[in-house]
DRENKE-936532 format. One line per field, with one value per atom (N, C-alpha, C): x, y, z; atom name. Coordinates in pm, whole numbers, always signed. Example, Ala and Ser with C-alpha at 12.3 -4.5 7.8 and 13.67 -1.06 7.14 Angstrom:
2
px <- [+1319 +1230 +1320 +1285 +1367 +1290] $
py <- [-569 -450 -330 -225 -106 +3] $
pz <- [+780 +780 +780 +708 +714 +787] $
a <- [N CA C N CA C] $
end
This chain:
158
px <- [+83 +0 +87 +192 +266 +333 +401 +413 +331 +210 +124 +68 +115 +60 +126 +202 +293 +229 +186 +104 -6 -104 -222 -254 -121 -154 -138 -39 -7 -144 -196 -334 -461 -472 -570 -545 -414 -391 -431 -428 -491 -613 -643 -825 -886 -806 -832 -838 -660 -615 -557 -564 -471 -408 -311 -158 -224 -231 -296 -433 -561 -733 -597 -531 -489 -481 -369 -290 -403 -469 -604 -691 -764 -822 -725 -566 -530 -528 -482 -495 -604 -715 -886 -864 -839 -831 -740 -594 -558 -591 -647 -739 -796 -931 -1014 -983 -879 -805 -774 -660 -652 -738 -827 -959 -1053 -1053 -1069 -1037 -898 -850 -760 -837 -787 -853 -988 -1061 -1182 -1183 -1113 -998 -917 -809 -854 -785 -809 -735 -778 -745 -617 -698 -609 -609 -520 -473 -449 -404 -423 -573 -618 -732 -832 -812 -928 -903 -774 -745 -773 -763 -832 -920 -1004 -1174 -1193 -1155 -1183 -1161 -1042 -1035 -1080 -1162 -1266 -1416 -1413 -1541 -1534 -1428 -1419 -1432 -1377 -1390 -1509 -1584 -1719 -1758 -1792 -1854 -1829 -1722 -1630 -1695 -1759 -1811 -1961 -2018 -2169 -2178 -2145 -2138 -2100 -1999 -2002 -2081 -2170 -2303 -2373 -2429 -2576 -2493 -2379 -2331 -2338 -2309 -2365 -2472 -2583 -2739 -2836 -2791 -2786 -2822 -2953 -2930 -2867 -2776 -2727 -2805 -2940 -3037 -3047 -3088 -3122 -3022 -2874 -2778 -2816 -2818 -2814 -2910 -3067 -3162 -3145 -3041 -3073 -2978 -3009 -2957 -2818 -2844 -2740 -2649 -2607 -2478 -2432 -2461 -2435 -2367 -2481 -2444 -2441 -2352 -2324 -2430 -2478 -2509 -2454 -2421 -2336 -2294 -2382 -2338 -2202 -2218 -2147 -2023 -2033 -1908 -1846 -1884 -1790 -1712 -1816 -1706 -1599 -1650 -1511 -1401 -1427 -1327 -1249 -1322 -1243 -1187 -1220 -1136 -1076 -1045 -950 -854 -873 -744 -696 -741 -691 -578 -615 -543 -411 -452 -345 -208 -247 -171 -142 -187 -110 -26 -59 +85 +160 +150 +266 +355 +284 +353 +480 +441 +502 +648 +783 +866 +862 +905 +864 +899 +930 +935 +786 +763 +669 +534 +547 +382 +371 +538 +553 +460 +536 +473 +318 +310 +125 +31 +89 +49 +35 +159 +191 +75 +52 -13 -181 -201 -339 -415 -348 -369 -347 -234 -201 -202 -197 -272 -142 -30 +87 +77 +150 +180 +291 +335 +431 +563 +571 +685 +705 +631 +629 +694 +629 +701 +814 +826 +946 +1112 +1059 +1153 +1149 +1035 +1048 +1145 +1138 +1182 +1300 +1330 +1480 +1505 +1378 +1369 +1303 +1361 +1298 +1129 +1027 +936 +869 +961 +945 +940 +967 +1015 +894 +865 +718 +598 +585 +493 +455 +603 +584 +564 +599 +578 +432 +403 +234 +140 +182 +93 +139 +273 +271 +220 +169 +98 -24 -113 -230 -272 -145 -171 -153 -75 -19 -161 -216 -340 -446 -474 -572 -573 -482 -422 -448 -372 -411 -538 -621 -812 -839 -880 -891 -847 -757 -717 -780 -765 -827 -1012 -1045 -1185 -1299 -1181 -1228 -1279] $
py <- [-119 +0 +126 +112 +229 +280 +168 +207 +261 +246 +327 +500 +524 +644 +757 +778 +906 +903 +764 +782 +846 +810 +833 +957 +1053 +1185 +1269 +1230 +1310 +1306 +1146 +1158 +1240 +1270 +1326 +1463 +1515 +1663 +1762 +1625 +1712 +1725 +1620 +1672 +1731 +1744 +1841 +1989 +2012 +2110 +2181 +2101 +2070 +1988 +2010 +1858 +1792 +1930 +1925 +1836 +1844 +1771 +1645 +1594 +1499 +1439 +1472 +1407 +1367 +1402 +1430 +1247 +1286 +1191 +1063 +1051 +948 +872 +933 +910 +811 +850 +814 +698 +672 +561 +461 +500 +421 +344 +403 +417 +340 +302 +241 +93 +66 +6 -129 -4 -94 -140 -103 -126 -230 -240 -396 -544 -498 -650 -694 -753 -855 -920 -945 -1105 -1015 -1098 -1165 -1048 -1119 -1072 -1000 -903 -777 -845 -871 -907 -792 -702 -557 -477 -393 -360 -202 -227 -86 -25 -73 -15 -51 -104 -79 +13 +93 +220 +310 +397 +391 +420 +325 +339 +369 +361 +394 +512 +586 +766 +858 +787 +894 +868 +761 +764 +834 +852 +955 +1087 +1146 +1247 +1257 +1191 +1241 +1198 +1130 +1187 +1330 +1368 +1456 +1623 +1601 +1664 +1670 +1573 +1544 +1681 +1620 +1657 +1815 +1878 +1995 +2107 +1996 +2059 +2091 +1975 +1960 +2074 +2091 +2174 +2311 +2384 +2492 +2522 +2389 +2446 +2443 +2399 +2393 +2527 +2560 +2713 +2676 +2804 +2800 +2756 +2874 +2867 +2698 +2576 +2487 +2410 +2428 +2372 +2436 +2552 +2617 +2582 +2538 +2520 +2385 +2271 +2132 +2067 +2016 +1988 +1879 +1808 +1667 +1777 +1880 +1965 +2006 +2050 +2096 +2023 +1905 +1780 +1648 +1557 +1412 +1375 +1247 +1167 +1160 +1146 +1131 +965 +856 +741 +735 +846 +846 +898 +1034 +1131 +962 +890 +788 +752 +661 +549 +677 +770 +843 +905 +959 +915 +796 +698 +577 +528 +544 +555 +631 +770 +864 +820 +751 +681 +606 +507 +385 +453 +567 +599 +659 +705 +810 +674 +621 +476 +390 +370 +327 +413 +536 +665 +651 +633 +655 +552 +395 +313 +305 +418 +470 +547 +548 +600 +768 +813 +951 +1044 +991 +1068 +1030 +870 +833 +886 +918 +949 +1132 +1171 +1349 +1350 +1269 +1286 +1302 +1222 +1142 +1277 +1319 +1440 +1546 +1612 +1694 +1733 +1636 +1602 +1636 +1547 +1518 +1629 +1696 +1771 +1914 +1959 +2086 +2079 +1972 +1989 +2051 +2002 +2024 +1948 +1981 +1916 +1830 +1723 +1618 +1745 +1803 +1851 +1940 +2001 +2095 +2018 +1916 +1767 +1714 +1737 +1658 +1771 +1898 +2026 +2060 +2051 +2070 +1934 +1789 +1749 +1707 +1739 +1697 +1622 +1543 +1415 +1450 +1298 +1313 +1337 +1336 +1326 +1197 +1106 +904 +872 +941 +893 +960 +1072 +1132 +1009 +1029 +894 +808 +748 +599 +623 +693 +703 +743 +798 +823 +711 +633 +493 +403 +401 +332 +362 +486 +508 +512 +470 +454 +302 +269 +85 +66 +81 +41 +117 +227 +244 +165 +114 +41 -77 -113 -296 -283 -166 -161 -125 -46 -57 -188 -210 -341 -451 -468 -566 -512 -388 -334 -356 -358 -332 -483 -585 -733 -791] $
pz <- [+0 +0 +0 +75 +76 -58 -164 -262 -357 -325 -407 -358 -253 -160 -224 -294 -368 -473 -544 -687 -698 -582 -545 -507 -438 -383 -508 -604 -709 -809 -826 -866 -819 -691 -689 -659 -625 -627 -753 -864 -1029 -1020 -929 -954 -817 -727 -614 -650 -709 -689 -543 -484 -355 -307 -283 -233 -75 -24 +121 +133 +46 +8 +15 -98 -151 -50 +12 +112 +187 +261 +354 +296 +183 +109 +119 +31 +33 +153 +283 +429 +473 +438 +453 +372 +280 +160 +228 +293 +310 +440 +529 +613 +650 +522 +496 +443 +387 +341 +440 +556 +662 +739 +774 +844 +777 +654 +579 +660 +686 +763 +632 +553 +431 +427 +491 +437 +374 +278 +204 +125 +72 +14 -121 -136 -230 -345 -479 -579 -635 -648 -738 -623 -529 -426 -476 -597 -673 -690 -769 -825 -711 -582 -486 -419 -386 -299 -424 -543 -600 -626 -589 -633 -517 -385 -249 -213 -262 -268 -336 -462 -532 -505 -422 -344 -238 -201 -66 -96 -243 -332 -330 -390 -392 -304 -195 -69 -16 +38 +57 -30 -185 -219 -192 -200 -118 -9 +128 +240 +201 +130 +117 +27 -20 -135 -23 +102 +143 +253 +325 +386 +360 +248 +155 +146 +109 +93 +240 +380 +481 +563 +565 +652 +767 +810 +948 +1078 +1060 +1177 +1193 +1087 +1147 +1212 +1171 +1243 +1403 +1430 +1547 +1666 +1620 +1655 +1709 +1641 +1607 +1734 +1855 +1957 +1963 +1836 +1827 +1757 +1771 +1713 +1856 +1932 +2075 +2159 +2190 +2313 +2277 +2282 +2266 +2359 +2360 +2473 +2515 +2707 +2781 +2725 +2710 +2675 +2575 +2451 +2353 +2376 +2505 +2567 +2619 +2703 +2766 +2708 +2540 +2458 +2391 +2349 +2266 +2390 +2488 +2583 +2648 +2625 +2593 +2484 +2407 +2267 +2230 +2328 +2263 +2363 +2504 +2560 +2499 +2423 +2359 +2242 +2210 +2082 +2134 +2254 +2340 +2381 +2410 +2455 +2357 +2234 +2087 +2078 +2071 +2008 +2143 +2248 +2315 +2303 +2220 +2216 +2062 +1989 +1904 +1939 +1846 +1875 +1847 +1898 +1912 +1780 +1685 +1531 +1472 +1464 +1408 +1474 +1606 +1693 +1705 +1633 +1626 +1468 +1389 +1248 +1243 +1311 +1299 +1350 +1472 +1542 +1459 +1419 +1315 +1213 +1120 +1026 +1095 +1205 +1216 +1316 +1391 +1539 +1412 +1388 +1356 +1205 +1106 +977 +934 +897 +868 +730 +647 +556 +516 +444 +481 +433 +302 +360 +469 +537 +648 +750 +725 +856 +853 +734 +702 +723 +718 +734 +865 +960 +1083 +1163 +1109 +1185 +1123 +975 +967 +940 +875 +797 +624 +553 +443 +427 +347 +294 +338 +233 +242 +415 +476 +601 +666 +690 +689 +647 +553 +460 +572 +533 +610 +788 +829 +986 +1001 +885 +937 +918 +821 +758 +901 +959 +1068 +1181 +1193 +1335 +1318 +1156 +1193 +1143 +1125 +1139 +1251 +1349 +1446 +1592 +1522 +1637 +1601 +1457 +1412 +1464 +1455 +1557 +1634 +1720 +1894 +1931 +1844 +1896 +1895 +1752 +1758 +1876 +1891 +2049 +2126 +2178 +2250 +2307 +2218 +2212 +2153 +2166 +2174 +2335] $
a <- [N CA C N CA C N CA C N CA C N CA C N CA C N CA C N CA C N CA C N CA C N CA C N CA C N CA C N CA C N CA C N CA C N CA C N CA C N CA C N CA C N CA C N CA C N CA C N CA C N CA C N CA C N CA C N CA C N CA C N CA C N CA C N CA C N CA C N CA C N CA C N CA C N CA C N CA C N CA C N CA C N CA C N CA C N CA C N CA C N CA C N CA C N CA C N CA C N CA C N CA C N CA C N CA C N CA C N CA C N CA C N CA C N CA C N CA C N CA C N CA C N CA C N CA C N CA C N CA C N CA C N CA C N CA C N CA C N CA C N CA C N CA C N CA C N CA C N CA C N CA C N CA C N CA C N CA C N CA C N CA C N CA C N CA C N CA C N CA C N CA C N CA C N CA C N CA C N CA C N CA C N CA C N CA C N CA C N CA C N CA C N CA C N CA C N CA C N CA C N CA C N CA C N CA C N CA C N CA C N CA C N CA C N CA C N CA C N CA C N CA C N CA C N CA C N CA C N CA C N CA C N CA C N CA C N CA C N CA C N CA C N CA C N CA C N CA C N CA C N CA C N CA C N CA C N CA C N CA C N CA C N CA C N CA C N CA C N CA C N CA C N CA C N CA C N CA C N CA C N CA C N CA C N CA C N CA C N CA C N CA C N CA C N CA C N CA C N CA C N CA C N CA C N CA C N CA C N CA C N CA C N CA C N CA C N CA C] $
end
């Protein structure tokens, strides 16, 4: 998968028109990808990430049509924008520990990268100049900290 993640950002940055959307989207794709599992096993590994990031494309565009034609007032009025269920506040505080405790189990370039990127919306070369590393090395430390939190929910939450 990783060898395809430079192809894929350069692919959809032409039809974004942003490196940054790209990056963002391919992320989600690969994402989704991992969160598959493998069973069953992906025939073309290419062309299903792929077909999986221009479905995210156009979702991605969906959501920002019905977002646009959306008066404000009813967002404002509409209570499930305000307050979680307390039921729901629990599990995502438990699941934002679980994630907190995968990244700490990360070495501290790979769980800086991941941060970087996902908390402050950095871009890989931004990441890659702040910390003094290549690009490729960026890449790959971020695909490993969200395999490596994907594994650890998963266990987790069996």
């Amino acid at each position: 998968m990783e060898h395809y993640y430079r192809e894929l950002v350069s692919f959809l940055s032409s039809r974004l028109g942003s490196r940054h959307a790209a990056e963002d989207v391919a992320h989600d794709a690969c994402l989704c990808l991992l969160e598959r599992g493998g069973h069953p096993p992906i025939e073309r590994p290419r062309s299903f990430l792929y077909r999986t990031a221009l479905n995210l494309v156009i979702d991605r565009h969906r959501r920002q049509s019905v977002r646009q034609s959306e008066p404000l007032e009813v967002l404002d009025s509409d209570e499930r924008w305000h307050s979680p269920a307390p039921s729901q506040l629990l599990h995502l505080d438990e699941r934002l520990e679980m994630v907190r405790r995968a990244l700490d189990e990360l070495s501290a370039p790979c769980r800086e990268s991941f941060l970087l990127r996902k908390l402050e919306g950095l871009s890989h070369p931004q990441i890659a100049e702040r910390l003094g590393v290549s690009q490729s090395v960026v890449e790959k430390h971020i695909v490993n900290a969200m395999k490596h939190c994907r594994l650890r929910m998963r266990q987790w939450e069996q």
